[in-house]
C-alpha positions in Angstrom: -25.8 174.7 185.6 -29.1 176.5 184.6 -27.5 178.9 181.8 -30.9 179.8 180.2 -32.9 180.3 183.7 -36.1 181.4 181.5 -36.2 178.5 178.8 -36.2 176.5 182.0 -39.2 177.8 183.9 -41.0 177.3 180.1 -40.1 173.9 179.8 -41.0 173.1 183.4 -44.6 175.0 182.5 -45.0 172.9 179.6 -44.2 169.4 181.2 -46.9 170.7 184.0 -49.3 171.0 180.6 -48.2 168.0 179.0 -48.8 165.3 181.5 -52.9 166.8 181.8 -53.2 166.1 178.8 -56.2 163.9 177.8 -54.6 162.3 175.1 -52.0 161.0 177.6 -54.1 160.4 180.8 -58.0 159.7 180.0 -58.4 156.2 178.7 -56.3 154.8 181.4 -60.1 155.9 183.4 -62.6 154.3 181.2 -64.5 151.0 181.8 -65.3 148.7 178.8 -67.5 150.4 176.3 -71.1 149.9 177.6 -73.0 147.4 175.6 -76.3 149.1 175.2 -76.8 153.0 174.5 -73.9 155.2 175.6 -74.7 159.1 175.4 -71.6 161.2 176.4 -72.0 165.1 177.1 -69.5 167.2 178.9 -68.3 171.1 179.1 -64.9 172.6 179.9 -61.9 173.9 178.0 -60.4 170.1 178.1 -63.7 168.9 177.6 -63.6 169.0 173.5 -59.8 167.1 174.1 -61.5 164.6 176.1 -64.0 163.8 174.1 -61.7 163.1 171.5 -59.8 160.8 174.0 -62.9 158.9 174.6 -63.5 158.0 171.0 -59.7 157.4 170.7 -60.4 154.5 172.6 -64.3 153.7 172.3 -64.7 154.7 168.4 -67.8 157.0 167.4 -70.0 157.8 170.1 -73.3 159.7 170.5 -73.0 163.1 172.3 -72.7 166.6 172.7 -69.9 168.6 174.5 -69.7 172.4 174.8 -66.1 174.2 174.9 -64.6 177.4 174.9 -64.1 179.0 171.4 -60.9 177.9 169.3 -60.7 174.7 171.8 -63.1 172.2 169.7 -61.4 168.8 168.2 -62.2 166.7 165.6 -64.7 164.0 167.0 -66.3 161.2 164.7 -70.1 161.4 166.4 -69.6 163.6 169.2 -70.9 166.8 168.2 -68.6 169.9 169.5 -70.3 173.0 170.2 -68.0 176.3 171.2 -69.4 179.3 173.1 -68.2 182.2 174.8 -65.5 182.1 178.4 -65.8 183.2 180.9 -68.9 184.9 180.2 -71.5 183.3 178.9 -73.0 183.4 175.3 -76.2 182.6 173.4 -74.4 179.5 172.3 -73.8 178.2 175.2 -77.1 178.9 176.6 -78.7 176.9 173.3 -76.4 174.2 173.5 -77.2 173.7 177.3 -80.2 173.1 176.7 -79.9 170.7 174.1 -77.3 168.9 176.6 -80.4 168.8 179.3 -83.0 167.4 176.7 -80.5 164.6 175.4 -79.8 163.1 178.8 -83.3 163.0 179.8 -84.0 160.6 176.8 -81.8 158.2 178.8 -83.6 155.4 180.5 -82.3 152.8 183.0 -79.8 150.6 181.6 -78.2 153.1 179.2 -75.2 154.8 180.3 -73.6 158.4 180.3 -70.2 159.6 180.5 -69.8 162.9 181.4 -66.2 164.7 180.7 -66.0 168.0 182.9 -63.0 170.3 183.1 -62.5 173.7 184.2 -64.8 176.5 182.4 -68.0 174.5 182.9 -69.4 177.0 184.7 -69.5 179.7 182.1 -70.3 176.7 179.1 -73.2 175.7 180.6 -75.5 178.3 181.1 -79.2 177.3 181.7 -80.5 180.5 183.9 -83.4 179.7 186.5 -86.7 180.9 185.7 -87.3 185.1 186.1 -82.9 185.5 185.3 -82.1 186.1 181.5 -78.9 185.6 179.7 -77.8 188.9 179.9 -78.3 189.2 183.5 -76.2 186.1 184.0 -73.6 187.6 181.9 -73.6 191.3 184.1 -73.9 188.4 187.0 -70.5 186.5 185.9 -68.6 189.6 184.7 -69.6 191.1 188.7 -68.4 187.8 190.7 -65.0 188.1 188.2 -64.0 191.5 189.3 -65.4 190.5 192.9 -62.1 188.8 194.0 -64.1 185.8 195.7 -62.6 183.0 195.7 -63.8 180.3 193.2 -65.4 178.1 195.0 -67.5 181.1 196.9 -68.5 182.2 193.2 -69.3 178.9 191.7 -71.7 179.1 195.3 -73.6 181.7 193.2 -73.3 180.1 190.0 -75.2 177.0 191.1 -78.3 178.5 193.0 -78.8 180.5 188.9 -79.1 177.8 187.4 -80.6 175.0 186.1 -77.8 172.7 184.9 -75.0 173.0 188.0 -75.7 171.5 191.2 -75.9 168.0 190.4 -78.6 169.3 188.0 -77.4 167.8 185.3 -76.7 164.3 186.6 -80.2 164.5 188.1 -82.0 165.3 185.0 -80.3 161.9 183.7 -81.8 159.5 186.1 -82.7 156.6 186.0 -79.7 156.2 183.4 -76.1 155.1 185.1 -73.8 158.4 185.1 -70.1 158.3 185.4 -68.0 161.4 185.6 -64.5 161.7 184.7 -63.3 165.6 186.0 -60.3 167.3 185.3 -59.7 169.7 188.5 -59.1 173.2 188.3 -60.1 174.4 192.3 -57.8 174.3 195.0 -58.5 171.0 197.0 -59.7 169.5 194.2 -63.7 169.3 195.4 -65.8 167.7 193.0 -68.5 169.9 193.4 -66.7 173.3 192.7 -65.4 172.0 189.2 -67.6 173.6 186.9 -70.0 174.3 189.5 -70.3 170.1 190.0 -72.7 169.7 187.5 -73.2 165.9 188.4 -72.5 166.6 192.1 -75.1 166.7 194.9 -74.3 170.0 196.8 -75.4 171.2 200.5 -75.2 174.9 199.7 -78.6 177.1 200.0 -79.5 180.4 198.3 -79.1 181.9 201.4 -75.6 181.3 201.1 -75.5 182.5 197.7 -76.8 185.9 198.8 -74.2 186.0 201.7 -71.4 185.4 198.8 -73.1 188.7 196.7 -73.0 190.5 200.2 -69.7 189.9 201.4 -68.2 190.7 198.2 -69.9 193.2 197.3 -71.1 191.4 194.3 -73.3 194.1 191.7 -76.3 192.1 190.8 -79.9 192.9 189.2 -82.9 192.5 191.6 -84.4 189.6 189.5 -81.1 187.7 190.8 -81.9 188.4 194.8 -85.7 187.6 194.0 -84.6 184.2 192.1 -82.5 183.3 195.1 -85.4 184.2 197.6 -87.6 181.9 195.8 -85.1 179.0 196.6 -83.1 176.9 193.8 -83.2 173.5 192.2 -79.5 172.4 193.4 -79.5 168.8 194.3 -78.5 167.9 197.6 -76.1 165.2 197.8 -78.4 162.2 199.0 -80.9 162.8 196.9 -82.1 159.2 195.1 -81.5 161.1 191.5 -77.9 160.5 191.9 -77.8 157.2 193.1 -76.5 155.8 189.5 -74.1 158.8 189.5 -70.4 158.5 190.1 -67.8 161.2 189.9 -63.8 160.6 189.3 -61.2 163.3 189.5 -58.4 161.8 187.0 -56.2 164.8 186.6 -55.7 167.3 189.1 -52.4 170.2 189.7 -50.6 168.1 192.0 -49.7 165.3 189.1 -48.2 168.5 187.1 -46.6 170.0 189.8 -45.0 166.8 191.0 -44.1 166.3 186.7 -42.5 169.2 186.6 -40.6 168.6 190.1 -38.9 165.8 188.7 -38.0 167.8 185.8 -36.6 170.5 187.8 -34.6 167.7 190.2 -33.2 165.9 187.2 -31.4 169.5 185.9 -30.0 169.4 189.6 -32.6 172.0 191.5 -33.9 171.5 195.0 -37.1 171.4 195.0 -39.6 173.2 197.6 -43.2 172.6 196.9 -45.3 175.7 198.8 -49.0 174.0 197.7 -51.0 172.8 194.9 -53.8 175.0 195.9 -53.2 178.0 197.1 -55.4 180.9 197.0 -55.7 184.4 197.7 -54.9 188.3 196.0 -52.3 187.7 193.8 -50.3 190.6 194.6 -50.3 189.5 198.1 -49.0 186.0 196.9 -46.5 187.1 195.0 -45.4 189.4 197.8 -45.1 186.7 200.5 -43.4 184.2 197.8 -40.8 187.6 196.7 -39.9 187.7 200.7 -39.6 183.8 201.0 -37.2 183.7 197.3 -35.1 187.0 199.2 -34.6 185.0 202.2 -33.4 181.9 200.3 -30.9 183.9 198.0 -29.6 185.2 201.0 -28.2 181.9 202.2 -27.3 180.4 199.2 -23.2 179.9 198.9 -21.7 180.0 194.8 -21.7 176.3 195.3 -24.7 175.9 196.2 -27.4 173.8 193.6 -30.5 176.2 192.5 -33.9 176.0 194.5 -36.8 176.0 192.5 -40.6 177.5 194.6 -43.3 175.3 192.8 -47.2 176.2 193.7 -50.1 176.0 192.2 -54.1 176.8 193.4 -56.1 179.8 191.9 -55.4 183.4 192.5 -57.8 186.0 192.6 -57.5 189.7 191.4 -60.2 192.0 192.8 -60.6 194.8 190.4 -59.5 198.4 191.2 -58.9 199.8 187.5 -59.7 199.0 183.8 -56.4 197.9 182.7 -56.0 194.0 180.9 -55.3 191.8 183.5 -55.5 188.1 185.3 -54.3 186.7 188.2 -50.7 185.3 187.1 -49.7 188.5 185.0 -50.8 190.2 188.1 -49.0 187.8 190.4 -45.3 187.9 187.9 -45.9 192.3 187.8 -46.2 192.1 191.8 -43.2 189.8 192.2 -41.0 191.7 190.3 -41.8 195.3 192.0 -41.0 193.1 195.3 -37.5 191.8 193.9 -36.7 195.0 192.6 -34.0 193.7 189.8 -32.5 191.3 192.7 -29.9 188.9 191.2 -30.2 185.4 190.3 -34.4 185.2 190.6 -36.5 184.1 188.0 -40.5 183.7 188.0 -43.1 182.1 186.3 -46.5 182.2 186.4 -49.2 180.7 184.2 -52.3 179.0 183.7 -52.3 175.6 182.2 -55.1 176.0 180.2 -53.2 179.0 177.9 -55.7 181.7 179.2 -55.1 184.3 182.1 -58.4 185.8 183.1 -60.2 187.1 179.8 -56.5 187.3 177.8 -55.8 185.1 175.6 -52.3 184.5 177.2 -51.3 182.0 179.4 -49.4 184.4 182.1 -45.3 185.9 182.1 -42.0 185.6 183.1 -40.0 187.8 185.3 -36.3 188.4 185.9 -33.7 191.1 187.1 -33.8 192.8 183.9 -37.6 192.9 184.1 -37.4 196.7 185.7 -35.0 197.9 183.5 -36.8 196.7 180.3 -39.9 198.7 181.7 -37.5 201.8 181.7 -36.5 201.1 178.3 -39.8 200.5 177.2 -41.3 203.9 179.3 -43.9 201.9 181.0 -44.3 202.2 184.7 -45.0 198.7 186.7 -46.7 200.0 189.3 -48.9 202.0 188.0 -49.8 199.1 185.6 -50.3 196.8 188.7 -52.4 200.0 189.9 -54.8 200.0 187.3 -54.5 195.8 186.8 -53.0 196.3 183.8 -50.4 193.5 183.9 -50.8 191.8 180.3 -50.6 195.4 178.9 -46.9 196.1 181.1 -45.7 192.2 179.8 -47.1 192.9 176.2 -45.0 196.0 175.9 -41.7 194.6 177.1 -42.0 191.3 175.5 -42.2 188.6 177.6 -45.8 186.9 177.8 -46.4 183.6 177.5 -48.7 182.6 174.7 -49.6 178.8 174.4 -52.7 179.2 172.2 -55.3 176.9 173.5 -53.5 173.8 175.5 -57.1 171.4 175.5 -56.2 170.9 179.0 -56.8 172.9 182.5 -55.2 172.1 185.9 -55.5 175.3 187.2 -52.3 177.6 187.6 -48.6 176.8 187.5 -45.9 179.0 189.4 -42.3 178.9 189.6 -39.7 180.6 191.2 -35.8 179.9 189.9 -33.0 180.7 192.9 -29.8 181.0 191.4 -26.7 181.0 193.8 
Protein backbone atom coordinates (compact mmCIF):
# COMPACT_ATOMS: atom_id res chain seq x y z
CA UNK A 1 0.00 0.00 0.00
CA UNK A 2 1.17 3.45 -1.26
CA UNK A 3 0.06 5.61 1.92
CA UNK A 4 2.23 8.66 1.03
CA UNK A 5 1.28 8.73 -2.95
CA UNK A 6 3.45 12.09 -3.23
CA UNK A 7 6.71 11.05 -1.31
CA UNK A 8 6.47 8.23 -3.84
CA UNK A 9 6.45 9.99 -7.20
CA UNK A 10 9.62 12.05 -5.47
CA UNK A 11 11.49 9.13 -4.71
CA UNK A 12 10.75 7.56 -8.03
CA UNK A 13 11.94 11.24 -9.65
CA UNK A 14 15.02 11.04 -7.74
CA UNK A 15 16.06 7.41 -8.54
CA UNK A 16 15.35 8.55 -12.40
CA UNK A 17 18.22 11.42 -11.34
CA UNK A 18 20.35 9.32 -9.47
CA UNK A 19 21.22 6.51 -11.87
CA UNK A 20 22.42 9.64 -14.62
CA UNK A 21 24.51 10.51 -12.54
CA UNK A 22 28.19 10.86 -13.83
CA UNK A 23 29.64 9.89 -10.77
CA UNK A 24 27.80 6.58 -11.07
CA UNK A 25 27.84 5.92 -14.85
CA UNK A 26 30.90 7.72 -16.76
CA UNK A 27 34.08 5.82 -16.10
CA UNK A 28 32.44 2.52 -16.86
CA UNK A 29 32.85 4.57 -20.77
CA UNK A 30 36.43 5.51 -20.74
CA UNK A 31 39.39 3.80 -22.46
CA UNK A 32 42.83 3.70 -20.74
CA UNK A 33 44.25 7.14 -20.24
CA UNK A 34 45.94 8.10 -23.52
CA UNK A 35 49.66 8.00 -23.33
CA UNK A 36 50.65 11.17 -25.05
CA UNK A 37 48.67 14.63 -24.72
CA UNK A 38 45.03 14.36 -23.68
CA UNK A 39 43.02 17.79 -23.96
CA UNK A 40 39.38 17.35 -22.64
CA UNK A 41 36.71 20.17 -23.28
CA UNK A 42 32.95 19.77 -23.02
CA UNK A 43 29.64 22.06 -22.29
CA UNK A 44 26.38 21.02 -20.69
CA UNK A 45 24.70 21.25 -17.27
CA UNK A 46 26.27 17.55 -16.51
CA UNK A 47 29.23 18.53 -18.26
CA UNK A 48 31.20 20.24 -15.08
CA UNK A 49 30.01 16.63 -13.14
CA UNK A 50 31.57 14.77 -15.86
CA UNK A 51 34.54 16.30 -15.93
CA UNK A 52 34.92 15.58 -12.48
CA UNK A 53 34.17 11.90 -13.20
CA UNK A 54 36.82 11.83 -15.76
CA UNK A 55 39.59 12.94 -13.39
CA UNK A 56 37.96 10.68 -10.72
CA UNK A 57 39.32 8.00 -12.77
CA UNK A 58 42.20 9.54 -15.04
CA UNK A 59 43.74 12.10 -12.23
CA UNK A 60 44.45 15.90 -13.36
CA UNK A 61 43.81 16.47 -16.86
CA UNK A 62 44.24 19.45 -19.24
CA UNK A 63 40.93 21.16 -20.33
CA UNK A 64 38.27 23.53 -20.31
CA UNK A 65 34.48 22.87 -19.86
CA UNK A 66 31.73 25.43 -19.84
CA UNK A 67 28.49 24.89 -17.60
CA UNK A 68 25.48 26.51 -16.58
CA UNK A 69 25.92 28.95 -13.50
CA UNK A 70 25.86 27.25 -9.87
CA UNK A 71 26.63 23.69 -11.79
CA UNK A 72 30.64 23.94 -11.71
CA UNK A 73 32.68 21.16 -9.58
CA UNK A 74 35.79 20.97 -8.19
CA UNK A 75 38.27 19.63 -10.93
CA UNK A 76 42.20 19.29 -10.30
CA UNK A 77 43.35 20.75 -13.95
CA UNK A 78 40.19 21.04 -15.76
CA UNK A 79 39.29 24.51 -15.73
CA UNK A 80 35.39 25.16 -15.16
CA UNK A 81 33.95 28.03 -16.73
CA UNK A 82 30.04 28.98 -15.91
CA UNK A 83 27.85 31.19 -18.18
CA UNK A 84 24.41 32.09 -18.67
CA UNK A 85 21.16 29.11 -19.64
CA UNK A 86 19.40 29.12 -21.77
CA UNK A 87 20.34 32.25 -23.13
CA UNK A 88 23.55 32.91 -23.81
CA UNK A 89 26.05 35.25 -22.03
CA UNK A 90 29.42 37.02 -22.68
CA UNK A 91 30.94 34.29 -20.81
CA UNK A 92 30.00 31.77 -22.63
CA UNK A 93 30.76 33.47 -25.86
CA UNK A 94 34.60 34.06 -24.34
CA UNK A 95 34.98 30.78 -23.15
CA UNK A 96 33.82 29.32 -26.56
CA UNK A 97 36.27 30.72 -28.03
CA UNK A 98 39.01 29.78 -25.92
CA UNK A 99 37.42 26.02 -26.26
CA UNK A 100 37.91 26.41 -30.28
CA UNK A 101 41.60 27.86 -30.00
CA UNK A 102 42.66 24.95 -27.48
CA UNK A 103 41.56 22.11 -29.72
CA UNK A 104 43.12 23.41 -32.62
CA UNK A 105 46.60 23.16 -30.84
CA UNK A 106 45.95 19.37 -31.05
CA UNK A 107 47.98 17.56 -33.62
CA UNK A 108 47.72 13.95 -34.82
CA UNK A 109 48.45 11.51 -32.15
CA UNK A 110 47.06 13.60 -29.25
CA UNK A 111 43.71 12.79 -28.15
CA UNK A 112 40.44 14.69 -26.99
CA UNK A 113 37.57 13.73 -24.96
CA UNK A 114 34.77 15.71 -25.27
CA UNK A 115 31.86 15.49 -22.39
CA UNK A 116 28.49 16.98 -23.82
CA UNK A 117 25.16 17.06 -21.97
CA UNK A 118 22.15 18.87 -22.42
CA UNK A 119 22.51 22.88 -22.41
CA UNK A 120 25.32 22.83 -24.96
CA UNK A 121 23.60 24.74 -27.11
CA UNK A 122 23.23 27.88 -25.17
CA UNK A 123 27.08 27.29 -23.50
CA UNK A 124 28.72 27.41 -26.48
CA UNK A 125 28.03 30.32 -28.23
CA UNK A 126 30.47 31.34 -31.11
CA UNK A 127 27.99 33.44 -33.54
CA UNK A 128 28.85 33.34 -37.43
CA UNK A 129 30.36 36.29 -38.85
CA UNK A 130 27.71 39.59 -39.42
CA UNK A 131 25.41 37.88 -36.05
CA UNK A 132 26.36 39.51 -32.58
CA UNK A 133 25.85 38.22 -29.17
CA UNK A 134 22.96 40.02 -28.53
CA UNK A 135 21.26 39.00 -31.62
CA UNK A 136 21.82 35.45 -30.72
CA UNK A 137 20.41 36.02 -27.37
CA UNK A 138 16.86 37.95 -28.93
CA UNK A 139 17.54 34.69 -31.42
CA UNK A 140 17.40 31.94 -28.50
CA UNK A 141 14.82 33.82 -26.30
CA UNK A 142 12.50 33.88 -29.95
CA UNK A 143 12.98 29.95 -30.86
CA UNK A 144 12.14 29.40 -26.72
CA UNK A 145 8.73 30.99 -26.81
CA UNK A 146 8.39 29.49 -30.49
CA UNK A 147 7.06 26.10 -29.26
CA UNK A 148 9.32 24.19 -31.97
CA UNK A 149 10.38 21.24 -31.09
CA UNK A 150 14.04 20.89 -29.97
CA UNK A 151 15.51 19.36 -32.49
CA UNK A 152 13.78 21.90 -35.14
CA UNK A 153 15.49 24.81 -32.96
CA UNK A 154 18.83 23.27 -32.40
CA UNK A 155 18.32 23.24 -36.69
CA UNK A 156 18.73 27.03 -36.27
CA UNK A 157 21.18 27.01 -33.62
CA UNK A 158 23.75 25.19 -35.79
CA UNK A 159 23.58 27.17 -39.18
CA UNK A 160 24.59 30.56 -36.30
CA UNK A 161 27.28 29.27 -35.44
CA UNK A 162 30.61 28.49 -35.45
CA UNK A 163 31.08 25.80 -32.85
CA UNK A 164 27.73 23.31 -33.40
CA UNK A 165 27.53 21.22 -36.33
CA UNK A 166 30.41 19.02 -35.91
CA UNK A 167 32.28 22.42 -35.78
CA UNK A 168 33.86 21.71 -32.99
CA UNK A 169 35.20 18.19 -33.66
CA UNK A 170 36.27 19.51 -37.03
CA UNK A 171 38.31 22.35 -35.74
CA UNK A 172 40.18 19.44 -33.82
CA UNK A 173 41.46 17.40 -36.65
CA UNK A 174 43.94 15.75 -37.19
CA UNK A 175 43.78 14.97 -33.34
CA UNK A 176 41.61 11.58 -32.37
CA UNK A 177 38.17 12.85 -30.79
CA UNK A 178 35.94 10.68 -28.67
CA UNK A 179 32.60 11.94 -27.41
CA UNK A 180 30.91 10.67 -24.40
CA UNK A 181 27.01 12.44 -24.53
CA UNK A 182 24.47 12.48 -22.08
CA UNK A 183 21.07 12.67 -24.11
CA UNK A 184 18.48 15.13 -23.39
CA UNK A 185 16.29 14.87 -27.06
CA UNK A 186 13.70 12.49 -27.71
CA UNK A 187 15.25 9.59 -29.80
CA UNK A 188 18.33 10.27 -28.48
CA UNK A 189 20.13 11.59 -31.96
CA UNK A 190 23.62 12.56 -31.48
CA UNK A 191 23.44 15.40 -33.41
CA UNK A 192 20.58 17.36 -31.68
CA UNK A 193 22.42 17.12 -28.19
CA UNK A 194 23.76 20.34 -27.80
CA UNK A 195 23.37 21.07 -31.32
CA UNK A 196 26.02 17.92 -32.05
CA UNK A 197 28.85 19.82 -31.64
CA UNK A 198 31.26 16.89 -32.75
CA UNK A 199 28.57 15.57 -35.11
CA UNK A 200 28.56 15.83 -38.97
CA UNK A 201 24.94 17.11 -39.78
CA UNK A 202 23.02 17.09 -43.29
CA UNK A 203 20.82 20.09 -42.43
CA UNK A 204 21.18 23.39 -44.79
CA UNK A 205 20.37 27.03 -44.02
CA UNK A 206 17.62 26.72 -46.07
CA UNK A 207 16.13 24.54 -43.63
CA UNK A 208 16.99 26.75 -40.88
CA UNK A 209 14.92 29.57 -42.45
CA UNK A 210 11.94 27.15 -42.97
CA UNK A 211 12.26 26.41 -39.04
CA UNK A 212 12.07 30.57 -38.39
CA UNK A 213 9.13 30.49 -40.95
CA UNK A 214 6.98 27.81 -39.79
CA UNK A 215 7.21 28.91 -36.38
CA UNK A 216 7.01 32.13 -36.72
CA UNK A 217 10.36 32.54 -35.16
CA UNK A 218 11.10 36.77 -34.58
CA UNK A 219 14.60 37.26 -35.81
CA UNK A 220 16.85 40.31 -36.87
CA UNK A 221 17.66 40.59 -40.62
CA UNK A 222 21.42 40.03 -40.07
CA UNK A 223 20.12 36.41 -38.99
CA UNK A 224 18.20 35.74 -42.60
CA UNK A 225 21.26 37.43 -44.44
CA UNK A 226 23.86 35.03 -42.41
CA UNK A 227 21.70 32.11 -43.28
CA UNK A 228 21.55 33.27 -47.13
CA UNK A 229 25.21 33.37 -47.18
CA UNK A 230 25.27 29.63 -46.27
CA UNK A 231 26.94 28.11 -42.90
CA UNK A 232 30.01 26.29 -41.84
CA UNK A 233 28.05 23.06 -40.41
CA UNK A 234 29.97 19.87 -41.24
CA UNK A 235 28.38 17.39 -43.16
CA UNK A 236 28.70 14.03 -41.89
CA UNK A 237 31.37 12.53 -44.30
CA UNK A 238 33.36 15.09 -44.30
CA UNK A 239 37.30 13.74 -43.77
CA UNK A 240 37.57 16.31 -40.57
CA UNK A 241 35.71 13.81 -38.56
CA UNK A 242 37.22 10.80 -39.59
CA UNK A 243 39.22 10.56 -35.97
CA UNK A 244 35.85 11.54 -34.34
CA UNK A 245 33.73 9.17 -32.45
CA UNK A 246 30.54 9.90 -30.57
CA UNK A 247 28.96 7.65 -27.60
CA UNK A 248 25.60 8.24 -25.94
CA UNK A 249 26.23 6.64 -22.29
CA UNK A 250 23.21 7.91 -20.52
CA UNK A 251 20.10 8.57 -22.03
CA UNK A 252 15.97 8.81 -20.33
CA UNK A 253 15.18 5.32 -20.95
CA UNK A 254 17.99 3.98 -18.25
CA UNK A 255 16.07 6.38 -15.68
CA UNK A 256 12.79 5.59 -16.69
CA UNK A 257 13.40 1.81 -16.62
CA UNK A 258 15.31 2.76 -12.76
CA UNK A 259 12.55 4.14 -11.59
CA UNK A 260 10.16 1.32 -13.09
CA UNK A 261 11.69 -1.11 -11.01
CA UNK A 262 11.34 1.02 -8.15
CA UNK A 263 7.83 1.56 -8.72
CA UNK A 264 7.29 -2.57 -9.34
CA UNK A 265 9.16 -3.44 -6.19
CA UNK A 266 6.44 -1.13 -4.02
CA UNK A 267 3.88 -3.44 -5.93
CA UNK A 268 2.68 -0.89 -8.93
CA UNK A 269 2.06 -1.98 -12.48
CA UNK A 270 3.88 -0.35 -14.57
CA UNK A 271 2.82 1.23 -18.08
CA UNK A 272 5.56 2.90 -19.89
CA UNK A 273 3.85 5.51 -22.55
CA UNK A 274 7.61 6.63 -24.15
CA UNK A 275 10.94 7.88 -23.33
CA UNK A 276 10.52 10.62 -25.79
CA UNK A 277 7.64 12.04 -26.30
CA UNK A 278 7.01 15.47 -27.50
CA UNK A 279 4.50 17.98 -28.16
CA UNK A 280 2.36 21.20 -26.24
CA UNK A 281 2.37 20.27 -22.86
CA UNK A 282 -1.05 21.02 -22.17
CA UNK A 283 -2.02 18.80 -24.85
CA UNK A 284 0.09 16.04 -23.20
CA UNK A 285 -1.13 16.25 -20.11
CA UNK A 286 -4.66 16.34 -21.52
CA UNK A 287 -4.40 12.99 -23.48
CA UNK A 288 -2.41 11.37 -20.36
CA UNK A 289 -5.53 13.01 -17.81
CA UNK A 290 -8.08 10.99 -20.24
CA UNK A 291 -5.83 7.79 -20.41
CA UNK A 292 -5.31 8.01 -16.09
CA UNK A 293 -9.62 8.60 -16.00
CA UNK A 294 -10.01 5.61 -18.09
CA UNK A 295 -7.72 3.42 -15.96
CA UNK A 296 -9.36 4.59 -12.53
CA UNK A 297 -12.40 3.64 -13.94
CA UNK A 298 -11.59 -0.03 -14.06
CA UNK A 299 -9.65 -0.39 -11.26
CA UNK A 300 -11.50 -2.85 -8.41
CA UNK A 301 -10.45 -1.85 -4.32
CA UNK A 302 -8.25 -4.83 -4.76
CA UNK A 303 -6.71 -3.95 -7.38
CA UNK A 304 -2.51 -3.04 -7.18
CA UNK A 305 -1.78 0.72 -8.26
CA UNK A 306 -0.72 1.62 -12.00
CA UNK A 307 1.96 3.95 -12.33
CA UNK A 308 2.05 6.13 -16.34
CA UNK A 309 5.88 6.65 -16.72
CA UNK A 310 7.13 8.98 -19.92
CA UNK A 311 9.62 10.92 -20.57
CA UNK A 312 10.74 13.16 -24.07
CA UNK A 313 10.70 17.02 -24.09
CA UNK A 314 7.63 19.20 -23.99
CA UNK A 315 7.20 22.35 -25.54
CA UNK A 316 5.19 25.42 -24.30
CA UNK A 317 4.52 27.96 -27.09
CA UNK A 318 4.09 31.23 -25.35
CA UNK A 319 0.73 33.06 -25.20
CA UNK A 320 1.27 35.34 -21.96
CA UNK A 321 4.06 36.62 -19.62
CA UNK A 322 3.49 34.54 -16.71
CA UNK A 323 6.78 32.15 -15.17
CA UNK A 324 6.45 29.03 -16.79
CA UNK A 325 8.13 25.64 -18.42
CA UNK A 326 6.92 22.77 -19.90
CA UNK A 327 6.38 20.32 -16.82
CA UNK A 328 4.76 23.06 -14.46
CA UNK A 329 2.70 23.67 -17.46
CA UNK A 330 2.11 19.97 -18.19
CA UNK A 331 1.23 19.13 -13.83
CA UNK A 332 -1.28 22.83 -14.09
CA UNK A 333 -2.98 21.21 -17.30
CA UNK A 334 -3.31 17.74 -15.75
CA UNK A 335 -4.96 18.82 -12.87
CA UNK A 336 -7.69 21.25 -14.54
CA UNK A 337 -8.36 17.82 -16.66
CA UNK A 338 -8.78 15.62 -13.34
CA UNK A 339 -10.64 18.12 -11.79
CA UNK A 340 -9.93 16.88 -7.95
CA UNK A 341 -10.62 13.12 -9.26
CA UNK A 342 -9.84 10.57 -6.51
CA UNK A 343 -6.93 8.45 -6.12
CA UNK A 344 -4.56 10.31 -9.05
CA UNK A 345 -1.30 11.68 -8.40
CA UNK A 346 1.21 13.45 -10.97
CA UNK A 347 4.64 14.30 -11.40
CA UNK A 348 6.40 16.04 -13.63
CA UNK A 349 10.02 17.30 -13.73
CA UNK A 350 13.12 17.83 -15.37
CA UNK A 351 16.09 15.88 -14.36
CA UNK A 352 18.40 18.43 -14.61
CA UNK A 353 16.47 20.64 -11.56
CA UNK A 354 15.45 23.38 -14.05
CA UNK A 355 12.00 23.86 -15.76
CA UNK A 356 12.38 26.33 -18.61
CA UNK A 357 14.21 29.56 -17.27
CA UNK A 358 12.95 28.55 -13.30
CA UNK A 359 15.13 27.49 -11.22
CA UNK A 360 12.70 24.59 -10.25
CA UNK A 361 12.67 21.23 -11.36
CA UNK A 362 8.77 20.99 -12.16
CA UNK A 363 5.43 19.96 -9.49
CA UNK A 364 3.24 17.64 -8.15
CA UNK A 365 -0.41 17.36 -8.48
CA UNK A 366 -3.26 15.67 -6.60
CA UNK A 367 -7.10 15.88 -5.81
CA UNK A 368 -6.55 18.53 -3.33
CA UNK A 369 -4.56 20.47 -5.90
CA UNK A 370 -7.97 22.59 -6.89
CA UNK A 371 -9.03 23.09 -3.60
CA UNK A 372 -5.62 24.37 -2.32
CA UNK A 373 -5.94 26.96 -5.35
CA UNK A 374 -9.32 28.09 -3.74
CA UNK A 375 -7.74 28.41 -0.46
CA UNK A 376 -4.89 30.11 -1.78
CA UNK A 377 -7.30 32.55 -4.25
CA UNK A 378 -5.36 31.71 -7.29
CA UNK A 379 -7.19 30.67 -10.41
CA UNK A 380 -5.46 27.62 -12.50
CA UNK A 381 -6.65 28.40 -15.52
CA UNK A 382 -6.08 31.64 -15.86
CA UNK A 383 -2.48 30.84 -14.69
CA UNK A 384 -2.20 28.18 -17.44
CA UNK A 385 -3.70 31.12 -19.61
CA UNK A 386 -1.03 33.43 -19.17
CA UNK A 387 1.77 30.29 -18.71
CA UNK A 388 2.03 31.11 -15.44
CA UNK A 389 2.38 27.63 -13.92
CA UNK A 390 5.57 28.03 -11.43
CA UNK A 391 3.72 31.21 -10.12
CA UNK A 392 0.06 28.92 -9.47
CA UNK A 393 2.63 25.87 -7.74
CA UNK A 394 4.77 28.56 -5.95
CA UNK A 395 1.67 29.97 -4.20
CA UNK A 396 0.13 26.65 -3.06
CA UNK A 397 3.25 25.02 -2.16
CA UNK A 398 4.09 22.22 -4.00
CA UNK A 399 7.16 22.73 -6.44
CA UNK A 400 9.82 20.72 -6.68
CA UNK A 401 13.20 22.28 -6.05
CA UNK A 402 16.33 19.96 -6.53
CA UNK A 403 18.93 22.80 -6.81
CA UNK A 404 21.30 21.90 -9.51
CA UNK A 405 21.27 17.80 -10.00
CA UNK A 406 24.90 17.90 -12.40
CA UNK A 407 22.95 15.62 -14.51
CA UNK A 408 20.23 16.02 -17.51
CA UNK A 409 18.23 13.17 -19.15
CA UNK A 410 15.61 15.26 -20.18
CA UNK A 411 12.05 15.14 -18.40
CA UNK A 412 10.62 12.68 -15.98
CA UNK A 413 6.66 12.16 -15.71
CA UNK A 414 4.51 10.11 -13.52
CA UNK A 415 1.21 9.44 -13.03
CA UNK A 416 0.08 7.37 -9.55
CA UNK A 417 -3.48 5.34 -10.07
CA UNK A 418 -4.74 4.45 -6.80
CA UNK A 419 -7.77 1.88 -6.71
Amino acid sequence: MIDQPELFLRRLFDRAVEVADPMRSLKDFLPEKPKGRLIVIGAGKASARMAEAVEAAWGPCEGLVITRYGYARPCQGIEIVEAAHPVPDEAGLEATARMLSLVETAGEGDFILALISGGASALLVQPVAGVSLVEKQAVNQALLASGAPIDRMNTVRKHLSRAKGGQLAAAAWPAQLLALIISDVPGDDPAFIGSGPTVGDPSTPEEALAVIEQWRVDVPPSVREALSRGSGVVKPFDPRLAGTRNVIYAAPRQSLEAAAALAREAGCEVRLLGDALEGEAREVAAAQAKEALIVKSGMKPADAPILLLSGGELTVTRRGDGIGGPNAEFCLALALKLDGAEGIYGLACDTDGVDGAAEVAGAMIGPETLKRALGANVDPQAALDNNDAHSFFGSINTQVVTGPTLTNVNDFRAILILP
